[in-house]
Structures are given as structure tokens and as C-alpha cells.
N, C-alpha and C positions, 0 to 999 in steps of 0.2 A: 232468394235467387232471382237473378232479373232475367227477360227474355233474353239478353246479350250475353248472358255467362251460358244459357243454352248453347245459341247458333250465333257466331261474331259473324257477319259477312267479311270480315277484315282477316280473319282464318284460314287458312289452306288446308289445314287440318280439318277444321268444320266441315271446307266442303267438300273433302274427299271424302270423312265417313258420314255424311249427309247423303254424298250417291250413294252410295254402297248401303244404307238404309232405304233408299229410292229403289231401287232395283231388288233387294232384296225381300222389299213389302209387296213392287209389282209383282214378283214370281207368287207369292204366296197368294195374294189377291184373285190373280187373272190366272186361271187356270190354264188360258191357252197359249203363256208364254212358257210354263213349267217344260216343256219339252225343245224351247230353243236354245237353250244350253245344257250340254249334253252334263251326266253326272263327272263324266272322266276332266272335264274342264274346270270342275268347283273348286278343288285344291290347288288348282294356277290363279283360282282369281281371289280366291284368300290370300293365297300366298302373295299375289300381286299390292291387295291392299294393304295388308299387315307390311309390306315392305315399301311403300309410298310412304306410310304413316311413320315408318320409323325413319326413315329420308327426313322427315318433315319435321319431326321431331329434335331430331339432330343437326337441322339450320336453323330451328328454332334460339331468334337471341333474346326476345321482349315476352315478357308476360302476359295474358290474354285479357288481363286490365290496363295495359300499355294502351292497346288497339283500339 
């Protein structure tokens, strides 16, 4: 597997769940962001990604060896 079948920068997909890996390492990491999103807003922002990524998925016309 090459670094480019990891993260394409040519991906929209990559780099939506690339932040949402970003963000979700800084919460775990940095203790003193764990309380700027509150718990009641977790499930809007899954829902948010998981619903990006299937947008994304679904303009999807070239394979991510196309790219």
C-alpha cells in the first residue's frame, strides 16, 4: 500500500474524514478542548460527517487510482 492509497490530496473524501480524525485526536489529546463541544452536539457532528461523506460518495465518478 503506498502513502497515496492512505491520504490522495486529490480526495474530498480524504480530506473530510482526515479533519474529523484532526479534531477528533485534538479532543482526545488536549484535555482542555474536551469541554468546547458540548456532549448534546456529538451526534450533529457525526451525523454531519457521515452525511458529507455519503454526498461525496455519491459524486463520486473516478476511482482513487484515477487521481
Amino acid at each position: 500500500m503506498t502513502p497515496q492509497h492512505i491520504f490522495n490530496p486529490k480526495s474530498k473524501t480524504h480530506w473530510v474524514n482526515g479533519a474529523g480524525m484532526a479534531v477528533s485526536a485534538a479532543l482526545l489529546v488536549l484535555p482542555g478542548l474536551q469541554g468546547s463541544i458540548t456532549p448534546e452536539a456529538f451526534p450533529w457532528i457525526l451525523a454531519g460527517i457521515t452525511a458529507t461523506n455519503h454526498i461525496l460518495r455519491s459524486v463520486t465518478t473516478s476511482s482513487i487510482t484515477a487521481k
